[in-house]
N, C-alpha and C positions, 0 to 999 in steps of 0.2 A: 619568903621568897622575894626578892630584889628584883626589883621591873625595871628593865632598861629600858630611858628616855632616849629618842632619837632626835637628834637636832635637823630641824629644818633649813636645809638652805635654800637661800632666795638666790635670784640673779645677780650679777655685780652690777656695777655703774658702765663697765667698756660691755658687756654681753648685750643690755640694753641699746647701746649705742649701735654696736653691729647690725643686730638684728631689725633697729630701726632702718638702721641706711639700708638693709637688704630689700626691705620692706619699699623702700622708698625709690630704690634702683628699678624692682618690678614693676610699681606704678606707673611712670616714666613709661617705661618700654611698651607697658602695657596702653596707656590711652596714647601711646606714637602710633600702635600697633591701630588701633580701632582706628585714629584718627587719618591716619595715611588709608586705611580702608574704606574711610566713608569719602572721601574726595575721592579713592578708584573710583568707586561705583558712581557717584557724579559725573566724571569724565566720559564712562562706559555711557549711560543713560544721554549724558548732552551730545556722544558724538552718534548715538542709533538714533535722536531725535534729527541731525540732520541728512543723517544715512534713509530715512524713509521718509523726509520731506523730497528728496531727489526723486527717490522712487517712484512715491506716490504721483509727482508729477510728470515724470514722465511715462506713467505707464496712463494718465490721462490723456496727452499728447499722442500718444501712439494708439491709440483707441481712435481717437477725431480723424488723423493722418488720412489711419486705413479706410473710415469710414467717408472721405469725402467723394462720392459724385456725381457733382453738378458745378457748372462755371461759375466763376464768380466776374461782375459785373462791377467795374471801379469807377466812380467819376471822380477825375484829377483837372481842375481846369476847368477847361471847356471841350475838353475829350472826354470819351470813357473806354476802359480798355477789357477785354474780356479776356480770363485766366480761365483756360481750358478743361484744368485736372484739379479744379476745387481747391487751388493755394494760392495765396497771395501773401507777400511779407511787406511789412511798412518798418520805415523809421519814425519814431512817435516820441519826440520830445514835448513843445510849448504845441505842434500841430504836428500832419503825419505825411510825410511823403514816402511815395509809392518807389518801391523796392524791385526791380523786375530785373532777376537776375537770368536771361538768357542763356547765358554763361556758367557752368559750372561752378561754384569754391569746393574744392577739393578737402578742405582742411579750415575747420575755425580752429584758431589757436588763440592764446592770450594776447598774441601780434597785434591780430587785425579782427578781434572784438568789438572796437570802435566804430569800423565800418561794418557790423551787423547788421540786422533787421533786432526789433525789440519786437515786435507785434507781427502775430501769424493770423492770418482770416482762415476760418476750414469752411466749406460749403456743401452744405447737405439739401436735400431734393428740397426742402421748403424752410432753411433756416441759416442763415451765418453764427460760426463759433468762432469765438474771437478772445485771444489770449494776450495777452499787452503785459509786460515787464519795466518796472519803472525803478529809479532811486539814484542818487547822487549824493555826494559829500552831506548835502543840508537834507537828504528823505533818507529814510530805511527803504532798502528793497525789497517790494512786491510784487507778487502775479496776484493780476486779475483774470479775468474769467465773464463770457455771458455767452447764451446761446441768444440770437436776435433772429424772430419770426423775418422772414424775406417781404411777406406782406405790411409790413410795417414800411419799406421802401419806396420810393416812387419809381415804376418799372424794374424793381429788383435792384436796384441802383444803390450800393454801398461807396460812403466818403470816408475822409481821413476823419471828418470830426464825428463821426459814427461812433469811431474806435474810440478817440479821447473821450468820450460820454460815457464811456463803462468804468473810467475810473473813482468807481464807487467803495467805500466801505465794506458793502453787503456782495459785493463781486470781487472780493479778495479770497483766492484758493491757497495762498501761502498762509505760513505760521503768521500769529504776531509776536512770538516770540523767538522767532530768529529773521535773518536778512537771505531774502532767496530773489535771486536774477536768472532768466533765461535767455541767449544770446540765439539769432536763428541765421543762419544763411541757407543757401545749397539752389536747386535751379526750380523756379517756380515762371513759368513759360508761359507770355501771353501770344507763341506765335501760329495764331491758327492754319493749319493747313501746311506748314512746317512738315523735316521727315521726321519721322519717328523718334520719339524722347518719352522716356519717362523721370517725370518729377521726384523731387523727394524732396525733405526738409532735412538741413541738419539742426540739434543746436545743443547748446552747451548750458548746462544749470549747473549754481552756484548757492549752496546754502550754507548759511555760518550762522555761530553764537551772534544774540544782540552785542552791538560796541566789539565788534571782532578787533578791531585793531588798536583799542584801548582796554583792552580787558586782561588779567593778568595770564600768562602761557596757560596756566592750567586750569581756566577756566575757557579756550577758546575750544572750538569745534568746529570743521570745517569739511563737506563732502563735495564733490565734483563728479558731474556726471552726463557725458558727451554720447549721443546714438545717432544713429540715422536712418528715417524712415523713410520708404518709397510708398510714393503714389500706388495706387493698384489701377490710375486710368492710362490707357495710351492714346497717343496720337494714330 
């Protein structure tokens, strides 16, 4: 009986080639496909880190607001001025002058940012909380943060260079990995015996990726977030 041999065929030289490049097409697609997905989730993660530094701080902000009252006591000078409903706002650049806005601002916009308050004083029965926002071209932008015993004062007597002394390391409530500013206006009243007003604070935070405006599109992040709290004391 006669056994029939089968001949083996191999691949050609173009089937190899095909199925290389096939092979090589997938690859491609395949680490575009991971790689574009692992920068999503990058972007998702950098923009929720400054999506809850906003938050965070402003749900700290609105916590102190509500809980302020007791006057606050400012020496400017050779005056000292009394703020009724426990707010006071400074502008605090190289020192800090006193911010007394009798007068409503209806609206902080990117306008008239400039002329904000950067430092809000809150006052509780026996202690100043004091919030200060700093940073320029040549600093990254910071909040600080301190709560300051009143007995530490002479007569309860809070200055501008009070404020500029918290600019510590160990009193920074912002990331150090992103750039966060808060902008403060609205009406913080020292006019006692005045008609009837209630205070409030507005202000506007600002936080972004580190080198936000040198850093490539998609790796920037940037949230925005504007409220306004009212005093709960009245005149």
């Amino acid at each position: 009986m006669e056994k029939t041999q089968k001949k083996l065929k191999g691949f050609t030289l173009l089937e190899v080639l095909i199925a290389t490049s096939m092979f090589v097409v997938v690859l491609i697609i395949t680490i575009g496909t991971v790689g574009f997905g692992a920068g999503f989730q990058g972007r998702i993660g950098q923009q929720k880190r400054v999506t809850d530094e906003t938050s965070r701080i402003s749900d700290l902000i609105e916590r102190d607001i509500r809980g302020a009252n007791a006057e606050i006591k400012v020496a400017a000078g050779a005056q000292t001025y009394t703020f009724d409903h426990g707010l006071a706002e400074f502008v605090c650049i190289e020192s800090c002058s006193l911010k007394n806005n009798n007068v409503a601002s209806v609206e902080l916009t990117n306008v008239d940012i400039a002329d904000a308050a950067n430092a809000l004083v809150i006052s509780a029965n026996d202690s100043y909380k004091i919030y200060l926002s700093e940073g320029n071209k040549d600093k990254v932008a910071v909040v600080y943060y301190k709560e300051i015993k009143k007995s530490l004062f002479k007569d309860d007597v809070l200055s501008g260079n009070d404020i500029i002394m918290i600019r510590k390391s160990e009193n920074q409530i912002s990331s150090t990995k992103l750039e966060t500013s808060i902008y403060f206006a609205g009406l913080a009243s020292s006019m006692s015996g005045s008609t009837a007003q209630q205070d409030f604070v507005q202000f506007y935070i600002v936080s972004r990726s580190l080198d936000y405006n040198n850093a490539k599109v998609q790796n920037r992040a940037k949230s925005e977030l504007r409220s306004i709290i009212t005093s709960r004391r009245y005149n």
